[in-house]
C-alpha positions as CSV (number, residue, x, y, z in Angstrom):
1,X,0.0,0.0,0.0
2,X,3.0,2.6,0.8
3,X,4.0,2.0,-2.7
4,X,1.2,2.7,-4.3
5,X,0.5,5.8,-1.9
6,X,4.1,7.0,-2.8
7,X,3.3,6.9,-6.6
8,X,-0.5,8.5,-6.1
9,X,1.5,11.6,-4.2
10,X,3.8,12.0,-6.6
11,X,0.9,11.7,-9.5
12,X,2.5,9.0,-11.7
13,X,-1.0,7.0,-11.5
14,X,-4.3,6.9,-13.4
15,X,-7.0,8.5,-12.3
16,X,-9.1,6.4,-10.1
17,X,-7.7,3.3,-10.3
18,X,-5.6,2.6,-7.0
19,X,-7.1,0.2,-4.7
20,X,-6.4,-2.8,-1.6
21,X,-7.2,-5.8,-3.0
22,X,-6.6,-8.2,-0.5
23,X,-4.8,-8.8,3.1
24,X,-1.8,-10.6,3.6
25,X,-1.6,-13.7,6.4
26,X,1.1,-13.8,7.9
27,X,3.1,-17.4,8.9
28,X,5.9,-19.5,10.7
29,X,7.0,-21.3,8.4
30,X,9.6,-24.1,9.4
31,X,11.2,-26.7,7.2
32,X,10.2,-31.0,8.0
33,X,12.0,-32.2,11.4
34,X,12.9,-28.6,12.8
35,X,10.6,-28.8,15.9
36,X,9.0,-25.4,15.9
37,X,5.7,-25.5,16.4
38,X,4.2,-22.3,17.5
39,X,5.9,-18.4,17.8
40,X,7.0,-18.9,21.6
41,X,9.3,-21.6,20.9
42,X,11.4,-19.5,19.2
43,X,12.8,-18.3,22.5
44,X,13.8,-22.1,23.3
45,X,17.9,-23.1,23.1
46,X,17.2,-25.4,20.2
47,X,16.7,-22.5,17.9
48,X,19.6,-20.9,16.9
49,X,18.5,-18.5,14.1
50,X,15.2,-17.3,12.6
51,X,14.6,-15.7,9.4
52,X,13.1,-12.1,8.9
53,X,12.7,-10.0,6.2
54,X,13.7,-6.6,7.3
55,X,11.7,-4.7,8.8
56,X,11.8,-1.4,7.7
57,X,11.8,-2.3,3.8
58,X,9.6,-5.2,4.1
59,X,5.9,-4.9,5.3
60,X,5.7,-8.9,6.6
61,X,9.1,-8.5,8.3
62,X,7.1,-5.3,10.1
63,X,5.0,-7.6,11.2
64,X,6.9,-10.2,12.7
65,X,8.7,-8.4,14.6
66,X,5.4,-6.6,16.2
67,X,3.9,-10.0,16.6
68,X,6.9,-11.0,18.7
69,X,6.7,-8.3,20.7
70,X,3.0,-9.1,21.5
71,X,3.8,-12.3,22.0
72,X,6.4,-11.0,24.6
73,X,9.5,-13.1,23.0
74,X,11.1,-10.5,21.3
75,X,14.1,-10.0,23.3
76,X,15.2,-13.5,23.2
77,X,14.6,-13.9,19.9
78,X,16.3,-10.6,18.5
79,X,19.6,-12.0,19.0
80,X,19.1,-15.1,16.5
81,X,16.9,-13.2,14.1
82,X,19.0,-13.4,10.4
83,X,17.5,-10.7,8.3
84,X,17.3,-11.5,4.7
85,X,16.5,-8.9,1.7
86,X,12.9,-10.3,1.1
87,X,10.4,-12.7,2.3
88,X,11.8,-14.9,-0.5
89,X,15.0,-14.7,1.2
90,X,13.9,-15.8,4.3
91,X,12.1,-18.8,3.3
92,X,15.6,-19.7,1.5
93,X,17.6,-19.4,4.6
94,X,15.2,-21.5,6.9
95,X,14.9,-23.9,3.5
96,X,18.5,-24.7,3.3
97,X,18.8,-25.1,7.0
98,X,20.4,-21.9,7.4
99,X,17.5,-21.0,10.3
100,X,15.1,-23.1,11.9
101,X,12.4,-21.0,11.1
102,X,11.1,-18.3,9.0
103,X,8.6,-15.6,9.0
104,X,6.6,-15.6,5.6
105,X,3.5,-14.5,4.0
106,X,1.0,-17.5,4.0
107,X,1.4,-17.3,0.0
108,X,4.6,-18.3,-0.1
109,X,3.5,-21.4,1.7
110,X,3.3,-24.7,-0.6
111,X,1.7,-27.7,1.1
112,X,2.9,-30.7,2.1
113,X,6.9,-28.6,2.3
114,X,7.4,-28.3,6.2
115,X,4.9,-26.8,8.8
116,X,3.7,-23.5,9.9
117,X,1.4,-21.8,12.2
118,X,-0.5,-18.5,11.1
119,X,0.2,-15.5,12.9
120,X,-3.0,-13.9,14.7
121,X,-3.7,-11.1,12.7
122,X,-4.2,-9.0,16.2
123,X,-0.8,-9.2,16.7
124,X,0.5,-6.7,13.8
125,X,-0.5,-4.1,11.9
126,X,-2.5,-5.5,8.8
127,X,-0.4,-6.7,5.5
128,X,-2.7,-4.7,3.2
129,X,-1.6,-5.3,-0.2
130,X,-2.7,-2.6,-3.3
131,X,-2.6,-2.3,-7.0
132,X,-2.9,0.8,-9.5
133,X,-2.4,1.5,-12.9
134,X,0.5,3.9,-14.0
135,X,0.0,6.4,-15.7
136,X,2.8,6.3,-18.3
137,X,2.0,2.5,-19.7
138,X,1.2,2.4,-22.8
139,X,-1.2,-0.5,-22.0
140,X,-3.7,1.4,-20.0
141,X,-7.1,-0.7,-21.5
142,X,-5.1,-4.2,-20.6
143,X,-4.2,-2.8,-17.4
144,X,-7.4,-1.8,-16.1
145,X,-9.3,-4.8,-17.1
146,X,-6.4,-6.6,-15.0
147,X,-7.0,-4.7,-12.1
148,X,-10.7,-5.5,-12.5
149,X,-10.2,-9.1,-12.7
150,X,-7.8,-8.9,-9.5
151,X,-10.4,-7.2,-7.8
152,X,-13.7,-9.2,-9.4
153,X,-15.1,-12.1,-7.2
154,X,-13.4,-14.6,-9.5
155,X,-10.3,-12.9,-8.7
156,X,-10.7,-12.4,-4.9
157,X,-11.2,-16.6,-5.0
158,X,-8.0,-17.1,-6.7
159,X,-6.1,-14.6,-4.4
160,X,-7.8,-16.6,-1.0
161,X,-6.9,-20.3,-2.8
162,X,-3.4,-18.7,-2.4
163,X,-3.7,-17.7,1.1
164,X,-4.5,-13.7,0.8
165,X,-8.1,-12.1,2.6
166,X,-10.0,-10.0,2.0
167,X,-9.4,-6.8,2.5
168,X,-10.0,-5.0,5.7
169,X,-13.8,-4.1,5.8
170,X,-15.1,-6.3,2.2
C-alpha cells in the first residue's frame, strides 16, 4: 500500500484506479524435522536462528517483529533473528537449514513442504496489499481490465486459494 500511496503523491498514477485488494496472512513457516511448532518456541535453546525480512523495507518483516513483541519473545529472539533482503529470502535461509524457522506470508506457503502456524492477525498491523495503474504505460485498457479481474469475485477466489483475505472491511 506505501507504494502505491508513494506513486498516487507524486501523480504517476491513473486516475481512479488505486485500490487494496486483499490482506496478507502472515506465517511460521519451518522446514520438516525442525521442531517449531508455535511463535514462543522461538525463545527455546534449540533455535539458533530465525529468518526475517527486514523490517523497515519489508511490510511482513514489520509484522513479525510486532507480533513477537505481542507475543512477549522478542528479546530472546532478536539476538538469533538473520535478516534477509525479502520474504523470499527468508524462506531460502530457513529452506537450506540456514535457520530453523522463518517468518513468511501464507502465499509463499506450498503444502505438504514443512509446517507452519498462522500468525493472529491482532498481533500486527494489517499486511494490506494494493494495486494501480501507471500512468505512463502504454497498456492502460489491458491494465485496467487486469485490475478489474484482480479485484472481481473470480479474482478475490484465486487470491484466497493462495492464502491472501479479503481486504479490511469487504
Amino acid at each position: 500500500v506505501a507504494t502505491v500511496e508513494r506513486l498516487r503523491a507524486e501523480g504517476l498514477l491513473s486516475e481512479g484506479t488505486a485500490a487494496t485488494y486483499a490482506r496478507g496472512r502472515l506465517v511460521l513457516w519451518s522446514p520438516a524435522g525442525s521442531g517449531v511448532r508455535r511463535v514462543e518456541d522461538l525463545a527455546g535453546a534449540g533455535v539458533k536462528r530465525v529468518a526475517v525480512a527486514k523490517s523497515d523495507v519489508a511490510p511482513y518483516g514489520r509484522a513479525a517483529v510486532e507480533a513477537m513483541r505481542a507475543l512477549g519473545v522478542w528479546a530472546v529472539v532478536e539476538p538469533k533473528v538473520v535478516y534477509s533482503q525479502s520474504v523470499m529470502q527468508a524462506r531460502q535461509f530457513a529452506a537450506s537449514g540456514n535457520a530453523e524457522a522463518a517468518f513468511l506470508p501464507r502465499s509463499l506457503v506450498k503444502e505438504g513442504e514443512g509446517s507452519f502456524v498462522e500468525i493472529e492477525e491482532r498481533l500486527h498491523a494489517p499486511v494490506e496489499q494494493a494495486l494501480a495503474v501507471v500512468r505512463a504505460s502504454p497498456r492502460q485498457r489491458e491494465a485496467r481490465q487486469f485490475a478489474e479481474f484482480v479485484l472481481s469475485e473470480e479474482g478475490r477466489g484465486i487470491l484466497k486459494a493462495y492464502g491472501y483475505a479479503p481486504p479490511a472491511g469487504r
